[in-house]
C-alpha beads as a LAMMPS data file, in Angstrom:
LAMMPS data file: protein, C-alpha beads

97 atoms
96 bonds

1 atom types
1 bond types

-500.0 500.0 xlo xhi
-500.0 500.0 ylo yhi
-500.0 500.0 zlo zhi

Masses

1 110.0

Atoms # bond

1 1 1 -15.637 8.560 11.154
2 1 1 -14.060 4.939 11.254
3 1 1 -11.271 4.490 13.947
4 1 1 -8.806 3.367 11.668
5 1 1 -9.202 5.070 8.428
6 1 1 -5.871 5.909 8.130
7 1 1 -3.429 3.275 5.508
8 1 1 -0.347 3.144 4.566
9 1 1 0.306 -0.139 2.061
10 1 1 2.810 -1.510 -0.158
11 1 1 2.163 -2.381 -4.311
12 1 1 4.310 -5.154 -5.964
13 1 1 4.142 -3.404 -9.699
14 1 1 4.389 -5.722 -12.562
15 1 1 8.397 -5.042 -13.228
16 1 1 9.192 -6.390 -9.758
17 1 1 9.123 -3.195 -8.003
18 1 1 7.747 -2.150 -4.607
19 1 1 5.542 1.170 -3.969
20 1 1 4.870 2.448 -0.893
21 1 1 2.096 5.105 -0.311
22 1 1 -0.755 6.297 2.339
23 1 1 -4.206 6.796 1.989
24 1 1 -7.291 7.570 3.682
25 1 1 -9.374 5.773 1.074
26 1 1 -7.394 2.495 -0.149
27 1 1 -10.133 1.086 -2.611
28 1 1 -10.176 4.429 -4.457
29 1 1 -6.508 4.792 -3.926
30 1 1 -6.492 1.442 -5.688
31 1 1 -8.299 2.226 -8.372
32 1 1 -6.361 5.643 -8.952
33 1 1 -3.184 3.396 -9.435
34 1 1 -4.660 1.158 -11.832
35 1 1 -5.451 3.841 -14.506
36 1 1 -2.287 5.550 -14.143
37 1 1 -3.039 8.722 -11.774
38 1 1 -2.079 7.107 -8.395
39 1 1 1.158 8.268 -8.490
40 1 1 4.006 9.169 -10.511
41 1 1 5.916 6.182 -10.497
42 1 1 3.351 3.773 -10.649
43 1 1 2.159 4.857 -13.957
44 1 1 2.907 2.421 -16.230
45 1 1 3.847 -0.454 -13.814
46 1 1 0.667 -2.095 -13.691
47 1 1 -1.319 -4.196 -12.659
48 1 1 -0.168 -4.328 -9.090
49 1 1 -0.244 -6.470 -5.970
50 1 1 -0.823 -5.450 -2.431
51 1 1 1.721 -6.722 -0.464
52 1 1 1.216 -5.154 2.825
53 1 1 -1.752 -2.580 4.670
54 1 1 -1.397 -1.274 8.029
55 1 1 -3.815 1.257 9.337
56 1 1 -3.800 3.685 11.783
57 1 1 -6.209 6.268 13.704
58 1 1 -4.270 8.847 13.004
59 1 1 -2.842 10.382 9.890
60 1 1 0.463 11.249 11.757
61 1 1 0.941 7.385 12.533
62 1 1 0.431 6.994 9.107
63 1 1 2.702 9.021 7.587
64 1 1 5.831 8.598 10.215
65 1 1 5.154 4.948 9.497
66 1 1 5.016 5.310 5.493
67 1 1 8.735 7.291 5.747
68 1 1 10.489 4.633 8.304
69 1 1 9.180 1.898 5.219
70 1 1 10.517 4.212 2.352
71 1 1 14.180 4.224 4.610
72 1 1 14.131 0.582 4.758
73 1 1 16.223 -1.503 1.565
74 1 1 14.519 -4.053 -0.436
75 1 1 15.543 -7.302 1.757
76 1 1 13.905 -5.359 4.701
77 1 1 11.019 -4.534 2.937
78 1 1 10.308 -8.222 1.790
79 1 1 10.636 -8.901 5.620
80 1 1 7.813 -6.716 6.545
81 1 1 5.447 -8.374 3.818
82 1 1 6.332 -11.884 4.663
83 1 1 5.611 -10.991 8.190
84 1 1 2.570 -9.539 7.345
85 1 1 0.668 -11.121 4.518
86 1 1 -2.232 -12.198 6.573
87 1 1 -3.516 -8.492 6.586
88 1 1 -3.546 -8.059 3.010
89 1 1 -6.857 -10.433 2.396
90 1 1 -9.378 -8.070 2.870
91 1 1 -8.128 -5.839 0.050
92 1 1 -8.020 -8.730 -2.520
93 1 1 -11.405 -9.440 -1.844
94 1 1 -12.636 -5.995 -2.086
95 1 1 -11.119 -5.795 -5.929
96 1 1 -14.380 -7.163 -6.655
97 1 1 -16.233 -4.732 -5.528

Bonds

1 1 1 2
2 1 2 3
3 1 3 4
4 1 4 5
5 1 5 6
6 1 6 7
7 1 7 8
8 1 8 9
9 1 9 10
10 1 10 11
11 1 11 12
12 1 12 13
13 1 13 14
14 1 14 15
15 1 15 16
16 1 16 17
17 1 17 18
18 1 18 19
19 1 19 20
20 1 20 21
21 1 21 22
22 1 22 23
23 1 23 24
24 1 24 25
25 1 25 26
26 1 26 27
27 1 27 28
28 1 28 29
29 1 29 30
30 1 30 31
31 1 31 32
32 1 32 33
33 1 33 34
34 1 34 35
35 1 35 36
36 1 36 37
37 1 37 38
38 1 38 39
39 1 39 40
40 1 40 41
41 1 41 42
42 1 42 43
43 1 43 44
44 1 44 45
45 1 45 46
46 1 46 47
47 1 47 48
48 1 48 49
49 1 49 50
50 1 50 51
51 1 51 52
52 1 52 53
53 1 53 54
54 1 54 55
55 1 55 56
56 1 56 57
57 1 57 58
58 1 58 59
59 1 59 60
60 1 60 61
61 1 61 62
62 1 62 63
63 1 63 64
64 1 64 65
65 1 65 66
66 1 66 67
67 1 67 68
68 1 68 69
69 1 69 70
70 1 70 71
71 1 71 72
72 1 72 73
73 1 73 74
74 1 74 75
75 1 75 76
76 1 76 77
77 1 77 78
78 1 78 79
79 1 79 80
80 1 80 81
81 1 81 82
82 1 82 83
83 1 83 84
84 1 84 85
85 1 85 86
86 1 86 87
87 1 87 88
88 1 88 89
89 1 89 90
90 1 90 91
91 1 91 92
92 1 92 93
93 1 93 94
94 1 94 95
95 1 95 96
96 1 96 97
């Protein structure tokens, strides 16, 4: 079991919009999104952009950390992404995949 299989992430959907969600598999996650059974509200917003990936070892970091992003208002959201763009690499490299 990897330490830090846990993710919570943020999708910039094609109208503009930001999605946040958790996962314990983020490629297939991904890939769920992209053909419309990822979740609800993404369906139809695609393609997407990640904008921001945390992980954690636990799913309980995960989650309390996916709820205080889904409190925060757009401006604050932005915030987090600028501040953490770096750790979103990885993912667009693994699109290849």
């Amino acid at each position: 079991m990897e330490e830090f299989e846990h993710v919570v992430y943020i999708l910039k959907c094609k109208d503009g919009t930001l999605y946040t969600g958790y996962t314990n598999d983020l490629k297939r996650r991904l890939r769920l999104h992209e053909t419309g059974k990822g979740a609800k509200y993404t369906r139809g917003r695609g393609p997407f952009q990640v904008e921001f990936i945390e992980r954690f070892p636990t799913k309980e970091e995960a989650m309390q950390k996916e709820y205080a992003i889904k409190q925060l208002d757009r401006k604050e959201k932005e915030q987090l992404i600028r501040l953490n763009k770096k750790d979103v690499v990885w993912v667009e490299n693994t699109k290849k995949l």
